[in-house]
Structures are given as C-alpha cells and as structure tokens.
C-alpha positions in Angstrom: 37.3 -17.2 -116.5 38.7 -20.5 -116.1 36.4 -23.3 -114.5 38.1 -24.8 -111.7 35.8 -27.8 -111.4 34.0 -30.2 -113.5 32.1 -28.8 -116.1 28.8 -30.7 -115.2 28.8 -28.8 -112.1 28.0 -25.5 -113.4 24.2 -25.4 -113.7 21.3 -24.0 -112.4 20.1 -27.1 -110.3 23.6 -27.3 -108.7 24.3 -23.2 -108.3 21.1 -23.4 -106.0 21.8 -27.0 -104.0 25.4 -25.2 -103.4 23.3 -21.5 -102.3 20.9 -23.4 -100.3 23.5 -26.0 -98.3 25.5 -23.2 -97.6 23.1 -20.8 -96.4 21.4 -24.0 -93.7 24.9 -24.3 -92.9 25.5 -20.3 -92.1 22.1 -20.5 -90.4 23.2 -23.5 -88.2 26.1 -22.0 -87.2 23.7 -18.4 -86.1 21.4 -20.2 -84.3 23.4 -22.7 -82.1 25.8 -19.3 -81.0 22.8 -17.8 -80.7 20.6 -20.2 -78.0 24.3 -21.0 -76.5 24.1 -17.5 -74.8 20.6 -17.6 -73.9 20.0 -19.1 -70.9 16.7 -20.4 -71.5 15.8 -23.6 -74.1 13.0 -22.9 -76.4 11.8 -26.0 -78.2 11.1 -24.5 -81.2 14.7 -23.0 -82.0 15.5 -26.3 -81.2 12.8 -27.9 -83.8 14.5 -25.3 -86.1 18.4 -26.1 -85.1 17.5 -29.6 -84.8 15.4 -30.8 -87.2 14.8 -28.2 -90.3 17.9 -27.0 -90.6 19.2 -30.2 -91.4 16.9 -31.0 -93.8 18.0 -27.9 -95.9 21.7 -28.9 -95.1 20.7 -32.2 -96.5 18.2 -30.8 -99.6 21.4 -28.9 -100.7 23.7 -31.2 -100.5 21.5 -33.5 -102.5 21.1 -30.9 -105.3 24.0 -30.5 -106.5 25.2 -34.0 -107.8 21.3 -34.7 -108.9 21.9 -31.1 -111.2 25.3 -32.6 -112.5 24.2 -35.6 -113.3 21.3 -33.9 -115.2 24.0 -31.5 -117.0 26.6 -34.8 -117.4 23.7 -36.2 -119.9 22.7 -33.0 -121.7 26.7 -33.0 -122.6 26.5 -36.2 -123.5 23.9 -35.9 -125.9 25.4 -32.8 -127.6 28.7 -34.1 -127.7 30.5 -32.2 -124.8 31.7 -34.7 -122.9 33.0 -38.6 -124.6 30.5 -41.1 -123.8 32.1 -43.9 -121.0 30.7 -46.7 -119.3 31.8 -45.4 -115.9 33.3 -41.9 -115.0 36.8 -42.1 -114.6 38.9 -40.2 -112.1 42.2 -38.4 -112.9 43.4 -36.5 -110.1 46.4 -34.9 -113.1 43.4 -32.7 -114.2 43.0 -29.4 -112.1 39.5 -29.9 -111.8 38.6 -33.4 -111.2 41.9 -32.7 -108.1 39.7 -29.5 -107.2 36.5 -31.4 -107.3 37.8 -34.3 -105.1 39.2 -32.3 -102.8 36.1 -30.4 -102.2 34.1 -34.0 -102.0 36.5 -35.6 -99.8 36.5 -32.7 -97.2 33.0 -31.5 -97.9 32.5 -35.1 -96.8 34.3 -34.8 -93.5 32.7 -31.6 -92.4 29.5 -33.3 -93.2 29.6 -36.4 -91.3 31.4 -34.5 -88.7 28.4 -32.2 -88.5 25.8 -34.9 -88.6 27.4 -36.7 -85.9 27.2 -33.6 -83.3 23.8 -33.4 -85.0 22.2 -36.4 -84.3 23.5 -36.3 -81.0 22.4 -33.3 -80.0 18.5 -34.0 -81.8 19.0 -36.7 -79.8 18.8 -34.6 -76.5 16.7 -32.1 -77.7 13.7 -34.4 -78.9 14.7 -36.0 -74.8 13.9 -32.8 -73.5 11.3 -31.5 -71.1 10.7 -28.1 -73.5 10.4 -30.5 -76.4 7.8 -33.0 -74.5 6.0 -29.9 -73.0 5.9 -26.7 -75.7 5.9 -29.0 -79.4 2.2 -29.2 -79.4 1.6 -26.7 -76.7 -2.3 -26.9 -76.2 -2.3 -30.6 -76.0 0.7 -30.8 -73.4 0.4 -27.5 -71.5 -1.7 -29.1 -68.8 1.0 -31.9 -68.3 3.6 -29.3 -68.4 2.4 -26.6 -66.1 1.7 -29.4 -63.2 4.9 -31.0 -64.1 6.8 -27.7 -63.0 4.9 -27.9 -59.8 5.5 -31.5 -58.8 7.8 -33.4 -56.6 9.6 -34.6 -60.0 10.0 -31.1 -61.4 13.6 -31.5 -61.8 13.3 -35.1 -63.7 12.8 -35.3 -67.4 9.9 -36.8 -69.1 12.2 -39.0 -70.7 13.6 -40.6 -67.8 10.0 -41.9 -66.9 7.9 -42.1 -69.9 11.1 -43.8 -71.8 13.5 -44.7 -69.6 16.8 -46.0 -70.6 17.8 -48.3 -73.5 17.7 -48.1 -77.6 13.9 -50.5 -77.8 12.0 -48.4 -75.8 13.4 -44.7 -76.9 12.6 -46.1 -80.4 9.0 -47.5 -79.2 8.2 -43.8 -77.7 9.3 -42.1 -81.2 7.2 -44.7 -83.2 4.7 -43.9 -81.1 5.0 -39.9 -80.9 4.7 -39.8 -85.0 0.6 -41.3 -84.4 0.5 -38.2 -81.7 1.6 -35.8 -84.3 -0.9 -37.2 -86.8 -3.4 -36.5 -84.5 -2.9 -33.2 -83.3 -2.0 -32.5 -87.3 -5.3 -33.6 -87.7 -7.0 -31.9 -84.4 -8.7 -35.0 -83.6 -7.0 -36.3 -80.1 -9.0 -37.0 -77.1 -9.8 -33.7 -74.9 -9.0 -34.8 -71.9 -5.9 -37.5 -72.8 -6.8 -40.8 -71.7 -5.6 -42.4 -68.6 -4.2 -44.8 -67.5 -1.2 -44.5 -71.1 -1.4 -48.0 -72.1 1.8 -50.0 -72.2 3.5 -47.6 -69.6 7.1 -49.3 -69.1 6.8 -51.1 -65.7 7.8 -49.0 -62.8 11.0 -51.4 -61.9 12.3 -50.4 -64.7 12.0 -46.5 -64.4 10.7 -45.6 -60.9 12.6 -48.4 -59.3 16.2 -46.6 -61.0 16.2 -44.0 -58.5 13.4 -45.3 -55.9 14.8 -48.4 -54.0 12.6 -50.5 -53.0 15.2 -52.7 -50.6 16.2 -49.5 -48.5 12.9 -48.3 -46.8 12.0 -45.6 -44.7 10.3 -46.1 -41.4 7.4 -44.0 -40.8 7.1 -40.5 -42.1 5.1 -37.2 -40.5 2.4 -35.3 -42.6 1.2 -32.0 -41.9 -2.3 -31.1 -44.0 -3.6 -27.5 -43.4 -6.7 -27.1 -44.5 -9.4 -23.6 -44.3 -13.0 -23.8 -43.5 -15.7 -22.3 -45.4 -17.0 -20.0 -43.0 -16.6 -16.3 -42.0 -13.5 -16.3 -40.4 -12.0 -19.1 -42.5 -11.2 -21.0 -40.2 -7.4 -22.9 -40.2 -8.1 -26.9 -39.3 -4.8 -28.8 -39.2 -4.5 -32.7 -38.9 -0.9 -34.0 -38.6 -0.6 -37.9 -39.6 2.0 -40.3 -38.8 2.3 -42.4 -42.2 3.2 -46.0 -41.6 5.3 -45.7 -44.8 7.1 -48.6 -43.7 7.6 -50.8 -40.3 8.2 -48.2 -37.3 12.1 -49.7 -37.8 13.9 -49.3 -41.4 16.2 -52.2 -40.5 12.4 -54.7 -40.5 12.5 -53.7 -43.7 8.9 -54.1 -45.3 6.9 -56.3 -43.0 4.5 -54.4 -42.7 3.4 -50.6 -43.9 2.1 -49.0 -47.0 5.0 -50.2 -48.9 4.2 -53.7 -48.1 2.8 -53.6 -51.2 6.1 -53.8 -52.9 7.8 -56.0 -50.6 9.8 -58.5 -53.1 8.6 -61.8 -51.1 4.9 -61.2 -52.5 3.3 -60.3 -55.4 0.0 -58.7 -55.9 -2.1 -59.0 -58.9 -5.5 -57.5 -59.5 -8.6 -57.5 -61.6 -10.0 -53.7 -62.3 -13.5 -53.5 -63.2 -13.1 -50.4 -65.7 -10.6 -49.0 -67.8 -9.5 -46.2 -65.1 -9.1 -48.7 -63.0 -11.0 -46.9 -59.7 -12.8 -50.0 -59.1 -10.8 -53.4 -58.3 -12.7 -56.7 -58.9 -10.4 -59.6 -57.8 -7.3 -59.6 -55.9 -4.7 -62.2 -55.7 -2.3 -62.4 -53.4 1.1 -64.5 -53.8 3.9 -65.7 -51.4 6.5 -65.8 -53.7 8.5 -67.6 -50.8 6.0 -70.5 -50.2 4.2 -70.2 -53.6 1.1 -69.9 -51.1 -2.2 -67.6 -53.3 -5.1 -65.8 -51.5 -7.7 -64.5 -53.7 -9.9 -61.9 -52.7 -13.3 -61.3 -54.7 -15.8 -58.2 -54.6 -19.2 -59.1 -54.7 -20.1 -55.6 -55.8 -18.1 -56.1 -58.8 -19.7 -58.1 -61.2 -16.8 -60.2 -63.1 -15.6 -59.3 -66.3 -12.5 -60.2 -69.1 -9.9 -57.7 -67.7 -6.3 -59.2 -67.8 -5.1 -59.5 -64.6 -2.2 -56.6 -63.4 0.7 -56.9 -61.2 0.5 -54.3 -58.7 3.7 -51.8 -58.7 3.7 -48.0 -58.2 1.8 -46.9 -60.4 -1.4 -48.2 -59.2 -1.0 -46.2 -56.2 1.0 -43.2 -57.3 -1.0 -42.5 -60.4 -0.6 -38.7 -60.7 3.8 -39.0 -59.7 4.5 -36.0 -62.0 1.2 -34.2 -63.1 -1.0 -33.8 -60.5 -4.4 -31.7 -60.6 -5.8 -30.7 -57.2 -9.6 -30.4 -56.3 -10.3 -26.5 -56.1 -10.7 -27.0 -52.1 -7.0 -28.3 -51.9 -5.3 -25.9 -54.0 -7.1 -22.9 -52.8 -5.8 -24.2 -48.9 -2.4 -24.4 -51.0 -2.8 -20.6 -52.1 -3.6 -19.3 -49.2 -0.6 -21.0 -46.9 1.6 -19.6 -49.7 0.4 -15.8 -49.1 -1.6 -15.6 -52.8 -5.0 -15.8 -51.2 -5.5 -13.2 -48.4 -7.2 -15.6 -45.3 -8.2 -12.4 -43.4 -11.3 -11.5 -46.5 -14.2 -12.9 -44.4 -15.6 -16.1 -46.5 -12.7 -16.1 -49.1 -12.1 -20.1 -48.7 -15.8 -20.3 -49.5 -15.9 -18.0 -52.5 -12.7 -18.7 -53.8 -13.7 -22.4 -53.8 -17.1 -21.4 -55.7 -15.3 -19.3 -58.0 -13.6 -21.9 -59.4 -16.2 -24.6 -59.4 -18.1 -22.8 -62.4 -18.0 -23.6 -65.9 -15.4 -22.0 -67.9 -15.3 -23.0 -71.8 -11.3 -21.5 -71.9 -8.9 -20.3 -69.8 -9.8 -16.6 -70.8 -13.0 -17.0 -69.8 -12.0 -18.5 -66.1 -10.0 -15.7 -65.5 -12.8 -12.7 -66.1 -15.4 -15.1 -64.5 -13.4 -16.0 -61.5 -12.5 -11.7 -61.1 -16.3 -10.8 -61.8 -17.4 -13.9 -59.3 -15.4 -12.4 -56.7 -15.8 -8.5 -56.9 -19.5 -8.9 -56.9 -19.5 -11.1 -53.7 -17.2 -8.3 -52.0 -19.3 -5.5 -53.5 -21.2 -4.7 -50.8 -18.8 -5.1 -48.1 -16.5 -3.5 -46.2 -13.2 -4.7 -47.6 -9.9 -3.8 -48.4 -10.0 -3.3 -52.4 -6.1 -4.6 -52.3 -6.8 -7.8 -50.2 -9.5 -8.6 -53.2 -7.5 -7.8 -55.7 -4.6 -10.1 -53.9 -7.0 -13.0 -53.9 -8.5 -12.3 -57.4 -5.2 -12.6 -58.9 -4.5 -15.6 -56.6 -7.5 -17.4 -57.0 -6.6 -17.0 -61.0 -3.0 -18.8 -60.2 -3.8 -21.6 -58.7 -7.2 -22.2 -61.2 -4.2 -21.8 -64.0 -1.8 -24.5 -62.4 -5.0 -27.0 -61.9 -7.9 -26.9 -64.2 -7.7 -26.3 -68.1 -11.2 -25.5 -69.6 -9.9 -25.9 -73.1 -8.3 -29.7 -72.8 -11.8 -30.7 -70.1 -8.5 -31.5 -67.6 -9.9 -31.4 -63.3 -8.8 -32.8 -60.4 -11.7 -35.0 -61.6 -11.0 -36.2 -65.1 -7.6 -37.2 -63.9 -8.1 -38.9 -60.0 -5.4 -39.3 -57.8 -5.6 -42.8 -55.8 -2.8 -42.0 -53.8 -4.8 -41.2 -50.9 -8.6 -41.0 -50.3 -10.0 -37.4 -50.2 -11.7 -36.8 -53.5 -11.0 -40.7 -55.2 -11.5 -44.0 -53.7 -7.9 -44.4 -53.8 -7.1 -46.7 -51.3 -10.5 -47.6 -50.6 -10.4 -49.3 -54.0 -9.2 -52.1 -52.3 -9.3 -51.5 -48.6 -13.1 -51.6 -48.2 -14.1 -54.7 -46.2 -15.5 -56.2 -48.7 -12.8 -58.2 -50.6 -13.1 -61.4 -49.2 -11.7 -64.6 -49.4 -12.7 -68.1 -49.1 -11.8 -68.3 -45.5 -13.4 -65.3 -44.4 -10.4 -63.2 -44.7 -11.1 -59.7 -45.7 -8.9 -56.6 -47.0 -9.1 -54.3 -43.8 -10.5 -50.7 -44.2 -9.1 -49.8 -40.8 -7.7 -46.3 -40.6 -4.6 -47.2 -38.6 -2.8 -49.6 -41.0 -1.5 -46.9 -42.6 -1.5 -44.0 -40.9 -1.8 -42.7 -36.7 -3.5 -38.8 -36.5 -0.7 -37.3 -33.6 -3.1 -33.8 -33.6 -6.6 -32.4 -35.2 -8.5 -29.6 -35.0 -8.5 -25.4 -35.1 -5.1 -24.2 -35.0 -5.7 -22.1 -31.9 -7.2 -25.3 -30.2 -5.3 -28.2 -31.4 -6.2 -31.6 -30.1 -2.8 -34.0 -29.3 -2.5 -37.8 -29.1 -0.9 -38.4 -25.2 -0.5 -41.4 -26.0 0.9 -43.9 -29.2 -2.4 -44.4 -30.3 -3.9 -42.6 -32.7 -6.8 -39.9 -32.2 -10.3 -40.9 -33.6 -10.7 -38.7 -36.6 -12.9 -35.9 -36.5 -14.7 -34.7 -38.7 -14.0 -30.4 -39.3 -18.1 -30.3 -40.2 -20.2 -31.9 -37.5 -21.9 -34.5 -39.6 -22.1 -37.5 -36.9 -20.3 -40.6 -37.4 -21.3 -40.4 -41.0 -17.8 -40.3 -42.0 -17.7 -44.0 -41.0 -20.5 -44.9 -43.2 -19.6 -43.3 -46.1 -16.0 -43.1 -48.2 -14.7 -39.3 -48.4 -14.9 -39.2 -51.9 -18.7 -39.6 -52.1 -18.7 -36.1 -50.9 -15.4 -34.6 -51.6 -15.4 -35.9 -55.4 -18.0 -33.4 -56.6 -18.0 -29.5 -56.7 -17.4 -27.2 -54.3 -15.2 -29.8 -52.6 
C-alpha cells in the first residue's frame, strides 16, 4: 500500500491525535444538531459543546505533529530520512502535496470552527443556565428567585457584568477563585452580601433604567391574611411618591430624589451589611453647598465613605427571599394555599418557621406540621392536601435549608417590613449641625388611599393620607417602635 503522506506521520502517537480530533469533531457536530432541536438550554451540554469538546479537538490536533516529530527523529537516527537543518518543502512529491493540502485546509476548517467556537462559549458562559445550574447547590437559591423576580427575563450578565471587554474579563478572573472554592467545598453558606466591587448601578441599572425620565407617583396594592380563624383578608393600598405628583418637575422631590443628578449622597455604614448608616453627607452639586448628618447611636468607625445609587435601596433587584408571612399571603392570592382551612395563614406561617437542616427535610416536616394540626378537625382532606403542597412551593422559592439562605440572611431595605430599610436613614435621629434632621415621617414617601378588612375597607375622602392602622390592636406602639423589631423574627 502506497503511503500517501509523509512517512513521519504514520505512528502510534499520530494514528491516535488523528482518531481522537476526529471523533471531538464528529461529537461536536452530534451535540450542537442535537441541543439545536431541543428547545430547552442545559448548561451542562453546553460545558460539554463548549468547553470539553474543544479541548479534545485541540488534544488531537496537537498529537499528531508532536508523534511525527517523535517518529522524524527515530528516522533520523536509523538512517531513514537525510539529516537537514530545516525541513524543506517540495510540493513535486505526492506526499509532502498531499500533506500540505490536508494542513492548509485542516487549518481553515480549524480556525473556522474555533471562531464560531469562541463565539458561541462566549454566549454560553453569558448565560443564565450557565450562571444558575454550573455549580447547582451554591447558585440554586439565586436561580430559583431569579425566575420569580421582576428581572426574570434579564441575564445575569447584563447586571453582574455589564457591557465592555474589562469588566467581562474581571467577572471570569474572578469566577476561576469561585470554582476553586466550590472544587474545594469550602465557600460561605449563605454567600456574603453585599458582592464587593459590584460595577456601579450607572453603569448597568442605569442602561435600561433612566434616571432623567421619571414617573410621577405610582399605586400599591398589599394584601395581606390574618392569623386568625377565619384568616382574615386586610388590604392597604399606598400611593408611592415615586416621584413629584408631575413627571414634567422631574425629581424635586419623591423617593427618587435620591438620584436626582443635582445632588449627591454619600454615606458612612456602620457594618459590613450595611443595615446601619453612620454619617450622611449630602452635596449640592449645583452650589457645591455639603450637609452632614451624624447618628449619635452609631459610634464612628473607618468605613470608606459610599455614594448612594440603587443599590443601596434596591438591594434584593433580582433575587429576592420573602419572610414566610409574605410569601404565604402571596400563595394564597395565587390559589396554592386554600384561605377557606380555618387558621391556615397561622399554621402555614408556623410550618415554615421551624428548623429544616435540607430541603427534604422541610418538605416532610412542613406535610407532618400541617396534617397533625388538621387531624382533629373537620376538614376537607383535599383543601389540606392543596395547602400542604402549597405551603411546600412557596418554602421552595424562599428559604434553602442547605445554603442557611431566609428572608433573614439576605434583608431587603427596599421598604421597611421585616429590615430597617428606609429607616436606616429616615429615623430622626441623623442630625446636623443646624438642627436639621432626616425626617421619619410616613408621608414623604407614600399616602395610604384605603386600610382595613376587605369586606370593610376604610377610604381616604380626602388627599391626605389615612393614619395607618395597625391590623393587630397594639396601641400607638407602631409609632414607637420600627416594624422590623417585630416583623424581623419568626413567625412574622
């Protein structure tokens, strides 16, 4: 049999970089068909198609010159093949043509293939199924509320990266410590919060959130359930002072004052969670005019100062972890959590305040919580089972026994309920050297329009704002105390 290529080529070494490029290659070529039909993306098939494969395409590819170069010098030595300084190329010999040929276009497939490659590794390792299912127990918290967030349809990318080559290679260079850890099994359980060196929020929040065109004032409608027989439905509806009442004022005044471009906030926090704010500083950027504010329950400390920007209010955009009291209300609007069970708000709620070690155990201690408490009763089997099951989903999109993640381990400071949130700063006590204070008062940021039972609802007549009241008769002790003092802790 005649050889048609270079007589170096045909050795063991080679015959296998040749078997194992080609098979990669085939492989490649299997897959991509294959997860081009299917209509859902798996992240590993795409570690696999991505990132392996390659490598063997690659391996292969490297083989086979390493095994001629090996052979070239065995021929050498035994006299086979003329000893030259440099190998010389004559494309007259069938072989060397063959071999060239086979290079040259072997070559072009190659580069071809590594451009369409890289490009789409690029978007896979960009992905949400990549971010989310790679190291599954670490991210699965992150991932499940992601699904379940206002931003469910915006990649991780887009905020945790953003766009531009620096900080897409700074989020890579820092993913390879991640994998190292969770190699290891040694990461933090829960993640720590707040991520350090988060790209600011003009630069990713800001790209689709415009802070120059603002809304007026927004309505909010919060339904919440009692913890008594009947489960009682309380409603308060809100009138957020978002912005000014007019968009055209643009951000005089209103929540997003905080944002407006003529001033600049900067702040002191007192831990590294930042729920409690020492100093506050406040700059005209027009007049170059400062007002600093200072806590005198806050002892001082070293913390860098921070601008202010979204994230210091919406803390939790994307992954958000209710208290068990809000997402049990959320279950039972939805139709998961049968409201007509006498005290289901109540054992719901205590169901999943217990302690669960994994997610296994949660779901036969939530089921055996709730069966015994309906044991002796009356009940409709298939209104318990309804909640059980229920009661299970909404524990499952919230709390993650295995990774210590609660509503508490990751507080939300956009509001006030079960964190200080607002009340970080907006607590009378900030203080300036004129006597100027940070106001706590209710109605800077929001007017209640109605409150109360649903059958009994009380309405503002007029613009102002109803007096809250409180759905527990406790006084005017919600006035002395912040919400969170009580709605922070279990079964709240």
């Amino acid at each position: 049999m005649s050889k048609r290529l270079p007589k170096s080529y045909y050795n063991p070494l080679s015959y296998a970089g040749t078997a194992i490029a080609l098979i990669a290659l085939f492989m490649f070529f299997f897959l991509y068909v294959l997860s081009s039909f299917s209509s859902v993306e798996q992240a590993y098939v795409g570690i696999v198609l991505f990132l392996v494969i390659p490598f063997f395409i690659i391996l292969g590819l490297v083989l086979i010159p390493i095994g001629m170069w090996r052979r070239a010098r065995w021929m050498k030595k035994t006299g086979e093949m003329p000893k030259r300084d440099y190998p010389v190329l004559d494309l007259n010999q069938p072989r060397q043509r063959n071999a060239t040929i086979i290079f040259t276009a072997g070559t072009l497939v190659f580069l071809f293939l590594s451009a369409f490659g890289s490009y789409e590794a690029y978007h896979f390792t960009e992905s949400v199924e990549f971010c989310g299912k790679l190291c599954h127990e670490i991210m699965e918290p992150e991932y499940t509320a992601y699904h379940t967030s206002p931003h469910a349809r915006v990649t991780c990318a887009q905020c945790h990266v953003g766009e531009g080559a620096s900080w897409f290679v700074k989020s890579k260079l820092s993913g390879v410590a991640q994998v190292w850890h969770t190699l290891r099994n040694d990461y933090p359980r829960p993640i720590p919060t707040p991520v350090e060196n988060l790209r600011p929020a003009r630069e990713t929040c800001e790209t689709c959130h415009w802070p120059q065109k603002v809304y007026g004032q927004q309505q909010r409608r919060e339904i919440h359930f009692l913890a008594d027989e009947t489960n009682t439905q309380w409603e308060i509806r809100l009138l957020l002072h978002t912005g000014t009442g007019n968009p055209a004022l643009g951000q005089a005044h209103g929540i997003h004052w905080h944002i407006n471009q003529n001033i600049r906030i900067e702040y002191q926090p007192a831990n590294e969670k930042r729920t409690e704010i020492g100093k506050v500083v406040l700059i005209n950027e027009s007049t170059g005019e400062e007002t600093v504010y200072n806590n005198p329950n806050v002892e001082e400390n070293d913390s860098p100062m921070r601008v202010m920007d979204c994230i210091d209010c919406h803390n939790r955009p994307s992954h958000i972890y209710r208290s068990p009291s809000t997402f049990i209300d959320r279950a039972i609007v939805a139709g998961e959590i049968d409201s007509t069970l006498p005290y289901i708000k109540m054992t719901a709620v205590q169901a999943c305040v217990q302690e669960y070690e994994s997610d296994e155990q949660a779901i036969e201690g939530i089921a055996s919580y709730i069966t015994e408490f309906y044991a002796d009763m009356e009940v409709s089997q298939a209104k318990v089972e309804k909640s059980i099951q229920g009661t299970i989903a909404a524990f499952q999109r919230n709390i993650f026994p295995y990774m210590n993640v609660t509503w508490q381990a990751y507080p939300n400071h956009i509001d006030h309920m079960t964190t200080d949130g607002c009340f970080r700063c907006h607590n009378d006590l900030h203080q300036s050297d004129d006597g100027k204070t940070i106001s706590k008062t209710c109605t800077q940021c929001h007017d209640i329009t109605a409150q109360g039972p649903i059958d009994s609802l009380e309405f503002s007549q007029t613009a102002a704002s109803l007096e809250f009241k409180h759905p527990v008769d406790i006084g005017m002790g919600w006035q002395e105390i912040n919400c969170s003092e009580c709605h922070s802790v279990p079964p709240y």
